[in-house]
N, C-alpha and C positions, 0 to 999 in steps of 0.2 A: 797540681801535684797529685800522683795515684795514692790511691788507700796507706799502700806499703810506707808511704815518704818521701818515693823517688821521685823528683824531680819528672815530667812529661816534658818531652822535646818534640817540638813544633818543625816536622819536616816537610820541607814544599813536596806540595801534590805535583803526581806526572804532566797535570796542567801548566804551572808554575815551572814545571822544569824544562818542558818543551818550548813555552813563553821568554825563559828566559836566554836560553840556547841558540835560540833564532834571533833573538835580538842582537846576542853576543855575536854572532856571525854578520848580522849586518851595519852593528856599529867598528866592527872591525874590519870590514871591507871585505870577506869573506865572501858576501853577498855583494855587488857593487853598486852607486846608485843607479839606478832606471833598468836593471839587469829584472827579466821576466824570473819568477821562482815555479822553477819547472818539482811540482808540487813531490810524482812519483818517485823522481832520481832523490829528494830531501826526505822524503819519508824511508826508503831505504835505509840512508845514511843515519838518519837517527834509529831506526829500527821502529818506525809505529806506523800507522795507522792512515788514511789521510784525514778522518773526523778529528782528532785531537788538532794535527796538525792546520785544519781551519779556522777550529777553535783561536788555537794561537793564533794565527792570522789578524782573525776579527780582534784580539785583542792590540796589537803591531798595528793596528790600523787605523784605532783609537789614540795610540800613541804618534800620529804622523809616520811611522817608521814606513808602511809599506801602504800600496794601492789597489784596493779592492776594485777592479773592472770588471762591470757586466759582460757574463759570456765574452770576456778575453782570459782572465782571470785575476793574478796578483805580479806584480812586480814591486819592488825595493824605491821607496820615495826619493825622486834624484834630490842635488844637494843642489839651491841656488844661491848665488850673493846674496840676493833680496831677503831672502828666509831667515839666511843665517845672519846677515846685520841685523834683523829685527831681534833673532834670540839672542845674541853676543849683547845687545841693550838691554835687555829682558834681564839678563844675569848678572850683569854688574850691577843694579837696583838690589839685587835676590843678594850677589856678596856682603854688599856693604850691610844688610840688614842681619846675615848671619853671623858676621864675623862681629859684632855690633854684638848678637848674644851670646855667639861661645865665648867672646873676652871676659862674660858676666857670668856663665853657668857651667864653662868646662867645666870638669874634675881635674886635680892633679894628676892623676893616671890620664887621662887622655892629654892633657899638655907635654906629658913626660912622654909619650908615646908621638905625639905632632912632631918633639924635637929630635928621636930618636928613628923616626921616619925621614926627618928631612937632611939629618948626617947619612944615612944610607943613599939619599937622591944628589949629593956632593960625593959620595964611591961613587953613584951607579954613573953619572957626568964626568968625572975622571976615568971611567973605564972605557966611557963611550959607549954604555948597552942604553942603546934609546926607547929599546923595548920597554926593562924592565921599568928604567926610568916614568916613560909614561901611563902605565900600569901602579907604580907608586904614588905617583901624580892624583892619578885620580883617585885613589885609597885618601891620599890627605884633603882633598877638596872633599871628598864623601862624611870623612871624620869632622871636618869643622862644622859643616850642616849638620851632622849627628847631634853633635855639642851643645849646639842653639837650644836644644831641648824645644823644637817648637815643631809635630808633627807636620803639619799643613806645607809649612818653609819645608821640611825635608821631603815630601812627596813629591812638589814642583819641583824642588833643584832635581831631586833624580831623573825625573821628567826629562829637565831640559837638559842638563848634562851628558844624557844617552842624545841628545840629536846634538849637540856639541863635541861627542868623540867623535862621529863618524866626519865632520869636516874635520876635524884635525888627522886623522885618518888621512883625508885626502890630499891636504891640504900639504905638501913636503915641506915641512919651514927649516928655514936656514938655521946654522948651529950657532951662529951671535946671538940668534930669536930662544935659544933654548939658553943661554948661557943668561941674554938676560933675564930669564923665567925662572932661572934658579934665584938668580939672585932678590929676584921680587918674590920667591918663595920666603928667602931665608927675612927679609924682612918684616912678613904678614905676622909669619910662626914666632918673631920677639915680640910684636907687638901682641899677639894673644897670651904668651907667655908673660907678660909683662901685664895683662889684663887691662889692657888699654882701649877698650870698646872703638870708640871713634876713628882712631888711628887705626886699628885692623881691619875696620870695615872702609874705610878710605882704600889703604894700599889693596884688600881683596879686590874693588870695584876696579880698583886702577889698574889693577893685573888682567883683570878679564877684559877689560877695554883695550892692552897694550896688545893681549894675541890676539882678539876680535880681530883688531886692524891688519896686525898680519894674518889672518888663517883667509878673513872677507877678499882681502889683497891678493893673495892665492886664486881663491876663487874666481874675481873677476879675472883676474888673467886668463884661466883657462876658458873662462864662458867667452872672453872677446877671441881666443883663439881658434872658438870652436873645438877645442878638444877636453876629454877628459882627464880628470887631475890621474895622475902616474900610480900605478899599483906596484908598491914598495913597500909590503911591512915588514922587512928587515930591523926598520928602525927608525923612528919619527921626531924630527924637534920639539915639545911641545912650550 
């Protein structure tokens, strides 16, 4: 707080904002995976520099996002089966233990907000916008880690939930696979509501287990066909 009383507001630095931006573009398929990042046409677009914009890099790099090649340079981490079954296990461990503490530390404002979130993703599924849907999607998985009140847990799942958009990104799933994803939403959210620790952290694991299967299932498909998953972001099942 300044002398005056006012409140100081903590804005991310142009590191953090170009860190962040590039990542957006590549878990959103913007960037595609194994696509070279031709560095001068992206600094353009953002309007900077190429120094910041390596910066960022080397942090993308840190995160598995992208690959630092000597004297070739950077391209976008493709997505494998192998990779992503090991993180779709990784994360249902990570649900079940969050959803395990928000059932025990939400606040009523954030439960009131979980439910009032998850009747907009029951609109945004009867309208059929898969965009916003999964855009919401991820705002309520982000909120229940939030809730867990337990830093460490929320800095991984962010982690690994940025390398879990981008296959689902890729991954086109069918609209039964989103329909039952609502419905395995609307179950987690009573049980947190409900403050039911065990039972929310069960059905979270078991949600993330049910798309693993289908996003991984995706996956292998394209990698035995040899081709790359389809660039559609119109609109995603997730």
């Amino acid at each position: 707080m300044s002398d005056t009383g006012t409140p100081r507001v903590k804005r991310p630095s142009l590191h953090e904002e170009i860190v962040a931006e590039v990542r957006r573009m590549i878990v959103d398929g913007e960037l595609a995976p194994g696509e070279w990042i031709a560095e001068m046409q992206l600094c353009g677009d953002l309007g900077i520099s190429r120094t910041p914009l390596r910066e960022a890099l080397k942090v993308l790099a840190s995160e598995e996002l992208v690959l630092l090649e000597q004297n070739r340079g950077t391209r976008v981490a493709p997505i494998t089966f192998d990779a992503m079954l090991a993180q779709f296990e990784f994360m249902e461990a990570l649900q079940m233990f969050a959803g395990r503490l928000a059932a025990e530390r939400a606040s009523e404002d954030e439960l009131e907000r979980l439910n009032a979130m998850h009747r907009e993703m029951i609109r945004l599924h009867e309208t059929g916008d898969r965009s916003a849907y999964f855009s919401l999607n991820q705002e309520v998985h982000t909120l229940i880690a939030s809730a867990a009140r337990n830093p460490p847990l929320f800095s991984v799942h962010e982690a690994s939930a940025g390398k879990i958009r981008r296959a689902r990104y890729q991954a086109n799933l069918s609209y039964d696979r989103w329909a039952e994803s609502l419905q395995e939403h609307g179950e987690f959210v009573a049980a947190l509501t409900a403050r039911d620790g065990q039972r929310a952290g069960e059905l979270l694991s078991d949600h993330l287990r049910r798309t693993g299967i289908a996003v991984c299932s995706a996956l292998k498909a394209f990698e035995d066909a040899g081709e790359r998953a389809p660039d559609d972001r119109k609109g995603r099942a997730r």
